[in-house]
PDB file of N, CA, C, O and CB in Angstrom:
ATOM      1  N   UNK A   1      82.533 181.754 -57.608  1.00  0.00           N
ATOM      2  CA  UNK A   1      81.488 181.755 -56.591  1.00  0.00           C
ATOM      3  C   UNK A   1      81.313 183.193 -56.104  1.00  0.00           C
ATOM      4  O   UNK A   1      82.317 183.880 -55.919  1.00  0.00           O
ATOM      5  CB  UNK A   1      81.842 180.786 -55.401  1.00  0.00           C
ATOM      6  N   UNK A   2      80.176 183.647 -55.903  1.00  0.00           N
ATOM      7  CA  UNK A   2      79.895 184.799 -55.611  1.00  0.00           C
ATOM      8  C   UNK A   2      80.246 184.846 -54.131  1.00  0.00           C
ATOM      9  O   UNK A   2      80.684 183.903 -53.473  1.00  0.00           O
ATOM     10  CB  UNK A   2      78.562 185.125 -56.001  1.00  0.00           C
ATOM     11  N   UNK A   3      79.926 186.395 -53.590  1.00  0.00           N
ATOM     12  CA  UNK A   3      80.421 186.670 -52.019  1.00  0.00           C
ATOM     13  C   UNK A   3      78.516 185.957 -51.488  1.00  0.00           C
ATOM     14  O   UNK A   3      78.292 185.384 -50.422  1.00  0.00           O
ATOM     15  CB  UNK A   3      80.993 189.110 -51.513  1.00  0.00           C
ATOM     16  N   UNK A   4      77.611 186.197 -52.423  1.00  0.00           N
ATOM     17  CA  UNK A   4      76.490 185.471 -51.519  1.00  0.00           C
ATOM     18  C   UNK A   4      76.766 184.237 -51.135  1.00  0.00           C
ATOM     19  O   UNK A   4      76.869 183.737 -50.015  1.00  0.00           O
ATOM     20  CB  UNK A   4      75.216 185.330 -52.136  1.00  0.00           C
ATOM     21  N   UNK A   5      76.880 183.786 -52.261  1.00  0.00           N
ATOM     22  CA  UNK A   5      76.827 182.004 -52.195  1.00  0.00           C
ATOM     23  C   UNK A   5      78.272 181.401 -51.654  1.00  0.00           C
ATOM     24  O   UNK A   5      78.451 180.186 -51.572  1.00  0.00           O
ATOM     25  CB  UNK A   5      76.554 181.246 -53.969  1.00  0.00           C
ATOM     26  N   UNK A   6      79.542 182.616 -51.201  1.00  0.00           N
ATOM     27  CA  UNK A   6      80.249 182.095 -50.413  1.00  0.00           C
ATOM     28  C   UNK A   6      79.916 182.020 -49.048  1.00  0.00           C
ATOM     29  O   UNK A   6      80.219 181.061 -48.338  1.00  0.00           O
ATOM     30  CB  UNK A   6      81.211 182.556 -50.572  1.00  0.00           C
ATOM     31  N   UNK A   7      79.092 183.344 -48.542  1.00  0.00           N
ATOM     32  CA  UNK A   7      78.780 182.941 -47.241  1.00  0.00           C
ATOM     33  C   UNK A   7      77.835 181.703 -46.768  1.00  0.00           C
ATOM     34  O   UNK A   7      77.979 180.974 -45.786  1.00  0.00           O
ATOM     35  CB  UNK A   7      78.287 184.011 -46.761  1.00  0.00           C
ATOM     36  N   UNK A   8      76.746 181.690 -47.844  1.00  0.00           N
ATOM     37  CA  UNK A   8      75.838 180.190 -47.552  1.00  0.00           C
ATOM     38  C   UNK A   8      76.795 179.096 -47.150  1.00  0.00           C
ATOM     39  O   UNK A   8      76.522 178.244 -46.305  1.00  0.00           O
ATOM     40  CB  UNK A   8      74.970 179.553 -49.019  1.00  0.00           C
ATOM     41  N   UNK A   9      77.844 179.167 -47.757  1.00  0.00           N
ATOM     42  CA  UNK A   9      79.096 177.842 -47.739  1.00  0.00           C
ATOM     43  C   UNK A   9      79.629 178.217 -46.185  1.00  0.00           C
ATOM     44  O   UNK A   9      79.681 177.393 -45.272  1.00  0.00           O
ATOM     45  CB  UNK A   9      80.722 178.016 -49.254  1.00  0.00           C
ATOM     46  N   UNK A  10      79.904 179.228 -46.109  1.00  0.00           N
ATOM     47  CA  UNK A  10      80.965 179.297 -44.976  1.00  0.00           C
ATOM     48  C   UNK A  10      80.480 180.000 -43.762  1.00  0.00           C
ATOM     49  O   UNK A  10      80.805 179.738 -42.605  1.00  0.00           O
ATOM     50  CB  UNK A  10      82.244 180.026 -45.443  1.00  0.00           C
ATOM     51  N   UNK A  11      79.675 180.911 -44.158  1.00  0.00           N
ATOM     52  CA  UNK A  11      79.096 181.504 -43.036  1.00  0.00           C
ATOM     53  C   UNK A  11      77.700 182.391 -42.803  1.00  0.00           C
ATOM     54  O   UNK A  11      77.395 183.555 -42.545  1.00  0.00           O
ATOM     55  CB  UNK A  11      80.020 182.196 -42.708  1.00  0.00           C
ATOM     56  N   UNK A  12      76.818 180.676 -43.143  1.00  0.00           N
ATOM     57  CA  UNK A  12      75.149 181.474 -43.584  1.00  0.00           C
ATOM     58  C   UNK A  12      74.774 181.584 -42.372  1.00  0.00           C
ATOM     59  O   UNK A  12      74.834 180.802 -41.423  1.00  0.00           O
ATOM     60  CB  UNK A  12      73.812 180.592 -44.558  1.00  0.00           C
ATOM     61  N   UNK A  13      74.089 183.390 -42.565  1.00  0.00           N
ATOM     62  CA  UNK A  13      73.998 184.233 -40.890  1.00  0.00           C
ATOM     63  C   UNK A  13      72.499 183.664 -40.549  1.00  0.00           C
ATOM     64  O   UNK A  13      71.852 184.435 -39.840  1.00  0.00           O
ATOM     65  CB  UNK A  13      74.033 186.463 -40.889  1.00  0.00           C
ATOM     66  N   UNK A  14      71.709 182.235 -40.993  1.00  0.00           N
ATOM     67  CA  UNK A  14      71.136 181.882 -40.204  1.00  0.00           C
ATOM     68  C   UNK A  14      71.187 180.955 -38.946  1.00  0.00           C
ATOM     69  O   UNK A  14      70.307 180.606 -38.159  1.00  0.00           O
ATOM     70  CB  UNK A  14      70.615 181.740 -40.756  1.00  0.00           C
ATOM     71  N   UNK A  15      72.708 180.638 -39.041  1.00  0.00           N
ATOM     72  CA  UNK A  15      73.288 179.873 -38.455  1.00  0.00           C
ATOM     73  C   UNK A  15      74.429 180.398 -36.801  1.00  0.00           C
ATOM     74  O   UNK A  15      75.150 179.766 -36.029  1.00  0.00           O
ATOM     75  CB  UNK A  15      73.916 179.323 -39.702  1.00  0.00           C
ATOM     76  N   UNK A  16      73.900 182.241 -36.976  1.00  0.00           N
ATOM     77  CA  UNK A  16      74.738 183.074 -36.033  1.00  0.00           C
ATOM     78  C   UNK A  16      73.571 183.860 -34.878  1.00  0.00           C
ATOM     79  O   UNK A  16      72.482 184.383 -35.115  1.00  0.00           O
ATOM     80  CB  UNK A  16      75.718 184.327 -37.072  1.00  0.00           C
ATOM     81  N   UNK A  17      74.157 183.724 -33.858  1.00  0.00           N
ATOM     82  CA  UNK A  17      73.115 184.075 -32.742  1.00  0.00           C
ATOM     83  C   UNK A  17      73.683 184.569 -32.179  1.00  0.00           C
ATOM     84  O   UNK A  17      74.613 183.883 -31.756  1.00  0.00           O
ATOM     85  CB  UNK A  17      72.422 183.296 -31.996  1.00  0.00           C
ATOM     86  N   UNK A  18      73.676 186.255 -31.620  1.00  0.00           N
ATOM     87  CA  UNK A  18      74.327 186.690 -30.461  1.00  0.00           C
ATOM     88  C   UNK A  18      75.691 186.875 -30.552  1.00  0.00           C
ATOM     89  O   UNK A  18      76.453 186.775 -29.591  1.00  0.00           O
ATOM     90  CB  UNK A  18      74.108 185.881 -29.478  1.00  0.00           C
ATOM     91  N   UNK A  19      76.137 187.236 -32.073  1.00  0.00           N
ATOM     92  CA  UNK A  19      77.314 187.169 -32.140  1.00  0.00           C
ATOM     93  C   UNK A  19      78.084 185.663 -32.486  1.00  0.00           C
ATOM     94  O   UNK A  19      78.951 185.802 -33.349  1.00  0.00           O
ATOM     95  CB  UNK A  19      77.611 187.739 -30.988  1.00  0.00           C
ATOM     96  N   UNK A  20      77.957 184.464 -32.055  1.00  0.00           N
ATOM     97  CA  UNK A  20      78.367 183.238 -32.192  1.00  0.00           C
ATOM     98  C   UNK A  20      77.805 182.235 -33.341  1.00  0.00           C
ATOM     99  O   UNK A  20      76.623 181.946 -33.526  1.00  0.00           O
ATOM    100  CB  UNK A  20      78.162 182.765 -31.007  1.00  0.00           C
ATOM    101  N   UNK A  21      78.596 181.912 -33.852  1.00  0.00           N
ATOM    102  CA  UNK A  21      78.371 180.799 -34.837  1.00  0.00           C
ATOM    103  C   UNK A  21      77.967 179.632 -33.771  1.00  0.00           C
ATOM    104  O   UNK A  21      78.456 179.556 -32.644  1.00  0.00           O
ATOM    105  CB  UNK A  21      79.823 180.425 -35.865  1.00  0.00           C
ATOM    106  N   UNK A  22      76.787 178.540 -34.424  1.00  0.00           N
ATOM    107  CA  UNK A  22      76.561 177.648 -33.399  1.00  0.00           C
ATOM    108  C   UNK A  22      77.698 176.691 -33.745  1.00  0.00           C
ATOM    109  O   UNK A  22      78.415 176.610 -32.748  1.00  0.00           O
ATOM    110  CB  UNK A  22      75.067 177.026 -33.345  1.00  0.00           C
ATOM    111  N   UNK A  23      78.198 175.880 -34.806  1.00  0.00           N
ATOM    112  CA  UNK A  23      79.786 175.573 -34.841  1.00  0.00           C
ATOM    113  C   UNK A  23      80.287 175.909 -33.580  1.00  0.00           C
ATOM    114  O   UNK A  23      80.064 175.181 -32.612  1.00  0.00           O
ATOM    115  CB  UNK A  23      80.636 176.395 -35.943  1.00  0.00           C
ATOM    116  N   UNK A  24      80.789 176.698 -33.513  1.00  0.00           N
ATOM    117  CA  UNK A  24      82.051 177.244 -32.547  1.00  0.00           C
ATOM    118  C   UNK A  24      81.173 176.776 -31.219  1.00  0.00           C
ATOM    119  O   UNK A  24      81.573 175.915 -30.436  1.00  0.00           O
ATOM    120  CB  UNK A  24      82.556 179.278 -32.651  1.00  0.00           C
ATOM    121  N   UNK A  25      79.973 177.446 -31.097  1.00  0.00           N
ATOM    122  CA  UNK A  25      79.270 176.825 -29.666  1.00  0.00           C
ATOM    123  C   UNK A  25      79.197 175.256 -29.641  1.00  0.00           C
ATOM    124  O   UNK A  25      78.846 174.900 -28.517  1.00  0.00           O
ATOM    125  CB  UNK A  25      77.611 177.370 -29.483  1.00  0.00           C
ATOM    126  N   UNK A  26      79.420 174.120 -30.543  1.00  0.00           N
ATOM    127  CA  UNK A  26      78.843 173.290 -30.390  1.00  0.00           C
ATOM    128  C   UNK A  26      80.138 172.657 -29.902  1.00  0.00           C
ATOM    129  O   UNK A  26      80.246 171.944 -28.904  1.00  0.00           O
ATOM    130  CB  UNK A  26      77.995 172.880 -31.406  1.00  0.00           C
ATOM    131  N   UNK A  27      81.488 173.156 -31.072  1.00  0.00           N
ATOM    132  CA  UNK A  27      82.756 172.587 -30.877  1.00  0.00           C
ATOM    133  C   UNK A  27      82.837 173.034 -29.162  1.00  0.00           C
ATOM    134  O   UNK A  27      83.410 172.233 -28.425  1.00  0.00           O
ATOM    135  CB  UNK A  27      84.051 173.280 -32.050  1.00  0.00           C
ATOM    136  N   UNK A  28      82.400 174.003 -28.699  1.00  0.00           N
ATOM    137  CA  UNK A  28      82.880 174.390 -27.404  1.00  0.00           C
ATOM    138  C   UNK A  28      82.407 173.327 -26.177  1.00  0.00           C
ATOM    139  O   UNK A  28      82.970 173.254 -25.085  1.00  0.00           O
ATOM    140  CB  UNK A  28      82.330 175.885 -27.142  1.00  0.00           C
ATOM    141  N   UNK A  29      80.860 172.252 -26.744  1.00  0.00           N
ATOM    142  CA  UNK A  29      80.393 171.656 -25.586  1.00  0.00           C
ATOM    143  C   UNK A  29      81.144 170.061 -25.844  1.00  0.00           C
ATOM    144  O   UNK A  29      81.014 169.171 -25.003  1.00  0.00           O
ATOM    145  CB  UNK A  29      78.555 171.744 -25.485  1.00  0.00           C
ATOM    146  N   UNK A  30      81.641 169.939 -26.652  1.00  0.00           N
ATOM    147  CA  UNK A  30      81.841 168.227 -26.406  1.00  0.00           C
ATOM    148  C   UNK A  30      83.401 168.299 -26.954  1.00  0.00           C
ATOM    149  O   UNK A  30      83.808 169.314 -27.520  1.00  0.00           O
ATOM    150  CB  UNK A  30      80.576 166.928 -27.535  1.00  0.00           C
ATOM    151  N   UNK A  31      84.229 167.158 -26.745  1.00  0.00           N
ATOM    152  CA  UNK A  31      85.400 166.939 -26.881  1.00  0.00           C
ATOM    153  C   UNK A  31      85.878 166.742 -28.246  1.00  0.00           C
ATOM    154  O   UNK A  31      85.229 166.233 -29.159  1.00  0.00           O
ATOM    155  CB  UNK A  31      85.649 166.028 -26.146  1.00  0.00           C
ATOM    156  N   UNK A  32      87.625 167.400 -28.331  1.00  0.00           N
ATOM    157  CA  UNK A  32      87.669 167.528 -29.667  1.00  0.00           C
ATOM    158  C   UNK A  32      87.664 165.726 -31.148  1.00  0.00           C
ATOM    159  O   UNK A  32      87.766 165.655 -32.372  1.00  0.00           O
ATOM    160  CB  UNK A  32      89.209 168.532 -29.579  1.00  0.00           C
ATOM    161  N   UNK A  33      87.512 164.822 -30.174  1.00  0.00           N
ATOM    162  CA  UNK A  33      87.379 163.480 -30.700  1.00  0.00           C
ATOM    163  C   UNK A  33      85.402 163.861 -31.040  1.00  0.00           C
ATOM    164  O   UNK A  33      84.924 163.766 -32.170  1.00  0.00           O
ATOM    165  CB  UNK A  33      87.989 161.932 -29.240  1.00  0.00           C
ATOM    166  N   UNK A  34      84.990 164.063 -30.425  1.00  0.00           N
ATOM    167  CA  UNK A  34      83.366 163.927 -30.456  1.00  0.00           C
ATOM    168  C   UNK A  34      83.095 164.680 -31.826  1.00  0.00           C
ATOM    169  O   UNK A  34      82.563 164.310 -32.873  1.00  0.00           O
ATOM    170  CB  UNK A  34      82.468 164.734 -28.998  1.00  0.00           C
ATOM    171  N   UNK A  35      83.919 166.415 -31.238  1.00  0.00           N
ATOM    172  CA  UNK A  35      83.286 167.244 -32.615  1.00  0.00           C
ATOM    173  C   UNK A  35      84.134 166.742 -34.030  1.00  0.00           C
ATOM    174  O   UNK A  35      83.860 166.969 -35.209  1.00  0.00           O
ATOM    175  CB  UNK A  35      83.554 169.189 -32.407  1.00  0.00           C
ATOM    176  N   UNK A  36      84.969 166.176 -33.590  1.00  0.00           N
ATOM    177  CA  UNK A  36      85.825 165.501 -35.498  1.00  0.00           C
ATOM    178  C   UNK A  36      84.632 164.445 -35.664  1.00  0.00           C
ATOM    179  O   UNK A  36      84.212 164.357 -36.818  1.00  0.00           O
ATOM    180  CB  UNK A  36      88.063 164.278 -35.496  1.00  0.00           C
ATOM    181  N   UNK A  37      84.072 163.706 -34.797  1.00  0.00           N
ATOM    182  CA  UNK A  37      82.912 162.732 -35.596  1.00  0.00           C
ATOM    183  C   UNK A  37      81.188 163.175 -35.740  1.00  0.00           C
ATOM    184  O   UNK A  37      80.093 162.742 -36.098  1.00  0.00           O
ATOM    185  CB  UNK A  37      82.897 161.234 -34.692  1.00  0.00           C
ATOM    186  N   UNK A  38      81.803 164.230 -35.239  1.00  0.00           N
ATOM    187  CA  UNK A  38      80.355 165.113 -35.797  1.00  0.00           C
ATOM    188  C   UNK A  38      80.932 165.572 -37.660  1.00  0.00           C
ATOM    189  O   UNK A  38      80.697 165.031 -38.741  1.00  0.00           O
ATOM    190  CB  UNK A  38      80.030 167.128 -34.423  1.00  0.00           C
ATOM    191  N   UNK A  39      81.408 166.289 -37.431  1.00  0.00           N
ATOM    192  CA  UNK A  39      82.257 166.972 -38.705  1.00  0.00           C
ATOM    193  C   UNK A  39      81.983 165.550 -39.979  1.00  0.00           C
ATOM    194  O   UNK A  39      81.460 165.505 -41.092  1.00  0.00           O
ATOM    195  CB  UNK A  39      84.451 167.294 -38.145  1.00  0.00           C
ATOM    196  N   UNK A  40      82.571 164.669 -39.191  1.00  0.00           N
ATOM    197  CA  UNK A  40      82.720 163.227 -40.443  1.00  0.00           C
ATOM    198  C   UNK A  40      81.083 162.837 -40.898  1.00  0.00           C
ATOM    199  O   UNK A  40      80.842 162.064 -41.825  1.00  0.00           O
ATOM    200  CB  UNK A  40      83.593 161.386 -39.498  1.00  0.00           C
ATOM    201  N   UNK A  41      80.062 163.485 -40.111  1.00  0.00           N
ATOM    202  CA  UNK A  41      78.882 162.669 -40.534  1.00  0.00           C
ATOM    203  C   UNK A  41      77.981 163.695 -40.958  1.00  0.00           C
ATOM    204  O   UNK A  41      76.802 163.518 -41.265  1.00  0.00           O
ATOM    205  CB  UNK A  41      78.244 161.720 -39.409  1.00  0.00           C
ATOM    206  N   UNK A  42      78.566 164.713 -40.958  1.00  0.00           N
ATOM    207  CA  UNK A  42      77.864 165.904 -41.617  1.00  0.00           C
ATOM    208  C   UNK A  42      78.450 165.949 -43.001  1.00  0.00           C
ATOM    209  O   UNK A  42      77.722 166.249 -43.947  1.00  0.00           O
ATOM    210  CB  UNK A  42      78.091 167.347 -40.817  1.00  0.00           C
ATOM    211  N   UNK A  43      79.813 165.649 -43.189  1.00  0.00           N
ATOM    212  CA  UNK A  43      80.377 165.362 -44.755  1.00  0.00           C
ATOM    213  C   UNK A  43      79.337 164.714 -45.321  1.00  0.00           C
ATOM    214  O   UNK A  43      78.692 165.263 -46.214  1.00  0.00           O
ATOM    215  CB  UNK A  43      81.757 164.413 -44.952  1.00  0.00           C
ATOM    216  N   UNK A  44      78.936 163.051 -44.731  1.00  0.00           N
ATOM    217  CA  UNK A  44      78.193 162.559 -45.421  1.00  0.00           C
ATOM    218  C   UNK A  44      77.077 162.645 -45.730  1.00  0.00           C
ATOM    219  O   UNK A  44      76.613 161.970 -46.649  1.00  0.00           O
ATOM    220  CB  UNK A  44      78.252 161.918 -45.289  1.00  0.00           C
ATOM    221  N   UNK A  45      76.315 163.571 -44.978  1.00  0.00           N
ATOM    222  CA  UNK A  45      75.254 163.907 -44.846  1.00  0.00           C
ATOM    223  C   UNK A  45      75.326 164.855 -46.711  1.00  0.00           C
ATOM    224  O   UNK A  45      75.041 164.659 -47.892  1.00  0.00           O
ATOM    225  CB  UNK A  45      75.050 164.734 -43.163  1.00  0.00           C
ATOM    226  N   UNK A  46      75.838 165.756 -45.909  1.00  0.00           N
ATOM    227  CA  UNK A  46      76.213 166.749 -47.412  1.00  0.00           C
ATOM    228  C   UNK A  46      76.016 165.923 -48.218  1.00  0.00           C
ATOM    229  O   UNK A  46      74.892 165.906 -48.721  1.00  0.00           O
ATOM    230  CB  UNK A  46      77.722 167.410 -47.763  1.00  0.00           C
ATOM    231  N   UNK A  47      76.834 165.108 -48.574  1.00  0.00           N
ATOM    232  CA  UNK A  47      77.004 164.410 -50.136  1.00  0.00           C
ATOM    233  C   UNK A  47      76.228 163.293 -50.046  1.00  0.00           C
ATOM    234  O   UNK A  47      76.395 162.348 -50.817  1.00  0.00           O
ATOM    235  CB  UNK A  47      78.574 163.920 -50.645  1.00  0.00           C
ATOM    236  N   UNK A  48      75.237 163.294 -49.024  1.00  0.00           N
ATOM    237  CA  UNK A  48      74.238 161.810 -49.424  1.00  0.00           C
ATOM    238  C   UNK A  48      73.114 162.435 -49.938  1.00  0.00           C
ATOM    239  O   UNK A  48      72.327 161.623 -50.425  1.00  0.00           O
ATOM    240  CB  UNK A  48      73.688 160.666 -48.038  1.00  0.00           C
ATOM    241  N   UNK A  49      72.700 163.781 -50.012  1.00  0.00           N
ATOM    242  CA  UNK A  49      71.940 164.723 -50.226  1.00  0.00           C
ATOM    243  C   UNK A  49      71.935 165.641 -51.294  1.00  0.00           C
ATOM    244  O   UNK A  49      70.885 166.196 -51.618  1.00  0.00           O
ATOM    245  CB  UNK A  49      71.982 165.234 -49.366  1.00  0.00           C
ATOM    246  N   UNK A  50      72.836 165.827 -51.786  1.00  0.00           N
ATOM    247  CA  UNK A  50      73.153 167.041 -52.823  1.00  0.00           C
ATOM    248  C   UNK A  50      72.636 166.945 -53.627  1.00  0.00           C
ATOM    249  O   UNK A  50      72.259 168.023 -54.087  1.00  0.00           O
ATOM    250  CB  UNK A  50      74.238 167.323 -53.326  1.00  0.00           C
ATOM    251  N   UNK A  51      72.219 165.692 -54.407  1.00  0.00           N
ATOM    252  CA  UNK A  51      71.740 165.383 -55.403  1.00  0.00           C
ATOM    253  C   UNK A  51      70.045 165.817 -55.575  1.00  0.00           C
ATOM    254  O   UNK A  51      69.483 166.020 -56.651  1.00  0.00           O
ATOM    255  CB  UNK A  51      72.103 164.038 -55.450  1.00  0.00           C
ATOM    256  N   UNK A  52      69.447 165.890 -54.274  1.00  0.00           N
ATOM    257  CA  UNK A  52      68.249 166.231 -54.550  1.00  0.00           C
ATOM    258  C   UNK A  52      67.784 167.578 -53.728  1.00  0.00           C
ATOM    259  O   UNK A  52      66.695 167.806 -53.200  1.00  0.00           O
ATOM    260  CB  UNK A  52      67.440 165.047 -54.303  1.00  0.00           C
ATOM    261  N   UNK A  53      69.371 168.678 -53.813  1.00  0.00           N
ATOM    262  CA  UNK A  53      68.862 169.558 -53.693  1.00  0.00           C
ATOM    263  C   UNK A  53      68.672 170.618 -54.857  1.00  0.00           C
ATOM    264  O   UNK A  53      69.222 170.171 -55.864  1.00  0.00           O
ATOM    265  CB  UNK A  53      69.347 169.843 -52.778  1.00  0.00           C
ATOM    266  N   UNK A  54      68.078 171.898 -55.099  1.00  0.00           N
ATOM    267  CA  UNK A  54      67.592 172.915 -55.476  1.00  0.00           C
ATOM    268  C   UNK A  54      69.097 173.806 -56.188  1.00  0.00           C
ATOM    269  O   UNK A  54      69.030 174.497 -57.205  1.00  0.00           O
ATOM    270  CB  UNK A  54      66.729 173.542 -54.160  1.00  0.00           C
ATOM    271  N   UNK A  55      70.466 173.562 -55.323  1.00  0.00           N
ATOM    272  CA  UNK A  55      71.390 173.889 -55.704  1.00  0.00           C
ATOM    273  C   UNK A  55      72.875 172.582 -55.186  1.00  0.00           C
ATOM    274  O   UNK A  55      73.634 172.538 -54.218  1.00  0.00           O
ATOM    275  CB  UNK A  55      71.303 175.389 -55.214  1.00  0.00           C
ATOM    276  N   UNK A  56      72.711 171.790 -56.299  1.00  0.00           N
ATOM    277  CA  UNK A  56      73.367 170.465 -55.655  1.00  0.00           C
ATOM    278  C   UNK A  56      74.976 170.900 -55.500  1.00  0.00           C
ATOM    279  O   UNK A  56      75.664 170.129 -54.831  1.00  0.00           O
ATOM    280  CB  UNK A  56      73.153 168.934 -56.780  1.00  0.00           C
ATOM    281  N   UNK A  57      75.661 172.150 -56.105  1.00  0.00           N
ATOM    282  CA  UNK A  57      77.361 172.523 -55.887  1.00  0.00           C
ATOM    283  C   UNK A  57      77.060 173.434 -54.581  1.00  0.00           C
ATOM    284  O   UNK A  57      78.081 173.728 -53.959  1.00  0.00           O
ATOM    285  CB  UNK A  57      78.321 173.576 -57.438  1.00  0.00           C
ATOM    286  N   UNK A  58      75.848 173.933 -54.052  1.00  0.00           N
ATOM    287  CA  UNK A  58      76.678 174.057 -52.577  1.00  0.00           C
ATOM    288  C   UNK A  58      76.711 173.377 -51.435  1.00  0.00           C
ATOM    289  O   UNK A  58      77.324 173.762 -50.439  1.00  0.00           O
ATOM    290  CB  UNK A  58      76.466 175.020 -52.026  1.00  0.00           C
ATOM    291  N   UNK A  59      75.888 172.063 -51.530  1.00  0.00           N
ATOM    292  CA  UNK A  59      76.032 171.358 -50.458  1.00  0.00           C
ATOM    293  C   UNK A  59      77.500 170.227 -50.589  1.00  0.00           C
ATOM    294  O   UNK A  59      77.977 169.572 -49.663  1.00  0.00           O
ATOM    295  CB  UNK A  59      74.560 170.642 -50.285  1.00  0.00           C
ATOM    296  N   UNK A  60      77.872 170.260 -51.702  1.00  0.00           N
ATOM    297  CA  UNK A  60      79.433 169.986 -52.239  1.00  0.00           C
ATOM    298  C   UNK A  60      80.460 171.116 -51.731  1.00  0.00           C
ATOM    299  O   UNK A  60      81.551 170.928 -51.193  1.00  0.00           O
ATOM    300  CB  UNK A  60      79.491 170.002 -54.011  1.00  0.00           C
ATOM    301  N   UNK A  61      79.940 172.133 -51.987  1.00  0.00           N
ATOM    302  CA  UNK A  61      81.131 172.950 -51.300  1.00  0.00           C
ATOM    303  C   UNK A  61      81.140 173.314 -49.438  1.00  0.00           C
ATOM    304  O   UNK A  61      81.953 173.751 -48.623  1.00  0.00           O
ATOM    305  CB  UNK A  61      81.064 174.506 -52.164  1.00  0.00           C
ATOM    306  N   UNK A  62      79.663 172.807 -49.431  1.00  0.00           N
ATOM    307  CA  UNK A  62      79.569 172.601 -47.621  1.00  0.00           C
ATOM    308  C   UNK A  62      80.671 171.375 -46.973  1.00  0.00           C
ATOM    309  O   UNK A  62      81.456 171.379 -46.024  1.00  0.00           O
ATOM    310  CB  UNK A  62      77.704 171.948 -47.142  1.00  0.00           C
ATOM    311  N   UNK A  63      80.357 170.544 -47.814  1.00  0.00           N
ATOM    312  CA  UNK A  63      81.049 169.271 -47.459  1.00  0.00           C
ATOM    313  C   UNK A  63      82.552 169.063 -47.568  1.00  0.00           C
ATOM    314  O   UNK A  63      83.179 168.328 -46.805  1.00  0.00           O
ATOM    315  CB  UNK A  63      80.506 168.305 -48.230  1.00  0.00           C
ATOM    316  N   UNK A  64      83.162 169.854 -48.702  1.00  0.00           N
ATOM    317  CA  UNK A  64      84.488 170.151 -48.264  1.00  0.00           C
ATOM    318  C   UNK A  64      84.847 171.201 -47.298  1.00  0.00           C
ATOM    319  O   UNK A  64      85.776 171.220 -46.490  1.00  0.00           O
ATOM    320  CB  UNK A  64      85.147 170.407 -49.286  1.00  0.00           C
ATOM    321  N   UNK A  65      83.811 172.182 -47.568  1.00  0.00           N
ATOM    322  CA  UNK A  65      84.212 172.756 -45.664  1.00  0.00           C
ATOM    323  C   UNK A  65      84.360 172.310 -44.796  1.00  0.00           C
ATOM    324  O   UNK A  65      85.383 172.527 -44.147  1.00  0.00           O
ATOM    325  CB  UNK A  65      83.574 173.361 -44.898  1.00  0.00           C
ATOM    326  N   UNK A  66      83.232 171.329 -44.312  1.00  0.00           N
ATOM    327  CA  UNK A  66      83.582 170.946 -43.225  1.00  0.00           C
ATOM    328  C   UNK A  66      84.417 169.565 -43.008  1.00  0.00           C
ATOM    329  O   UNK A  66      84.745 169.121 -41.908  1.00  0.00           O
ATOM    330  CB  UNK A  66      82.503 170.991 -42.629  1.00  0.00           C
ATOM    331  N   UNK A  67      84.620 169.138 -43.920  1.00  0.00           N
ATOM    332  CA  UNK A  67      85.897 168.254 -44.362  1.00  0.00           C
ATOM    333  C   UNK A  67      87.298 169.010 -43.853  1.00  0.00           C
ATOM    334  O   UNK A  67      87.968 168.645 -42.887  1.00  0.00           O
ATOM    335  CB  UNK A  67      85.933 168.082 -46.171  1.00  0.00           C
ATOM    336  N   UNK A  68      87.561 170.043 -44.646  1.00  0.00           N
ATOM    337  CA  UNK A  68      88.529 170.862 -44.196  1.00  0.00           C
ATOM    338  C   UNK A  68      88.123 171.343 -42.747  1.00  0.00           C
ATOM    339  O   UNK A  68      88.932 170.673 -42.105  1.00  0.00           O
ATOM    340  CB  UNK A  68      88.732 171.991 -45.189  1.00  0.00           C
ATOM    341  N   UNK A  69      87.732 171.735 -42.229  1.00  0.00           N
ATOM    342  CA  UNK A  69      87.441 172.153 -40.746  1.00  0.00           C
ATOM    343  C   UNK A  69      88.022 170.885 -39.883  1.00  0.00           C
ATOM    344  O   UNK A  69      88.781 170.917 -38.914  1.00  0.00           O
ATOM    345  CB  UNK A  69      85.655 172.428 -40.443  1.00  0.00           C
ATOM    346  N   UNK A  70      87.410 169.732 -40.556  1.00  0.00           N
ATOM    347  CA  UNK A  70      88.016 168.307 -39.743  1.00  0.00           C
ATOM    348  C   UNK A  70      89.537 167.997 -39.675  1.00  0.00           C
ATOM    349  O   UNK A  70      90.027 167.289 -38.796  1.00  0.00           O
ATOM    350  CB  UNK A  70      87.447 166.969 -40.470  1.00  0.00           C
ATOM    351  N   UNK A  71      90.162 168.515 -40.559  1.00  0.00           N
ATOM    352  CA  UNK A  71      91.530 168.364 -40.641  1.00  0.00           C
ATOM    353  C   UNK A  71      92.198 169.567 -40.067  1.00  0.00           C
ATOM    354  O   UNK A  71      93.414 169.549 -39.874  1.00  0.00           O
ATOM    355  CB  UNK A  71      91.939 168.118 -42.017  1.00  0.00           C
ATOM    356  N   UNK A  72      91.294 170.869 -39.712  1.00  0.00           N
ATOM    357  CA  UNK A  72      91.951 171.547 -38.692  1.00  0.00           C
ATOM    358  C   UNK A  72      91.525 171.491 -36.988  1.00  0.00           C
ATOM    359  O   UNK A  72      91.752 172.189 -36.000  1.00  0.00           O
ATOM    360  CB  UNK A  72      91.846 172.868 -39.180  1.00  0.00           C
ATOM    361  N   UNK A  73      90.822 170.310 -37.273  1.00  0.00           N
ATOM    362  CA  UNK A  73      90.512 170.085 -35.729  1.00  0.00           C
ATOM    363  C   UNK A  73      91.347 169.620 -34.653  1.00  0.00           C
ATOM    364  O   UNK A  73      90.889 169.521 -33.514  1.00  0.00           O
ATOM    365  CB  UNK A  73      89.607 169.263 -35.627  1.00  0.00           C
TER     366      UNK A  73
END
């Protein structure tokens, strides 16, 4: 995987404002039970989708991100 198409995965800067990832802002407004079932429905989201996207291995490698993110929550 390239360093482009790693950041799309991990840290696409359309997603950074002011310095802050909205992640980190979002984990910051609701409780850490709330943001693990956010995390769980964005997995599925990912992989209910991939199939009809334009590049279907990075919304696979989104989805184990934030899979993994859930298990460091």
């Amino acid at each position: 995987m390239s360093k482009a198409e790693k950041d799309m995965v991990n840290h696409p800067s359309h997603y950074k404002g002011n310095g802050i990832e909205c992640i980190d802002a979002m984990k910051a407004c609701v409780t850490p039970e709330e943001f693990r079932a956010h995390l769980k429905l964005t997995v599925i989201k990912y992989l209910w989708r991939y199939e009809k996207k334009n590049n279907p291995l990075e919304d696979i490698q989104k989805a184990l991100v934030i899979g993994i993110l859930n298990n460091l929550s």
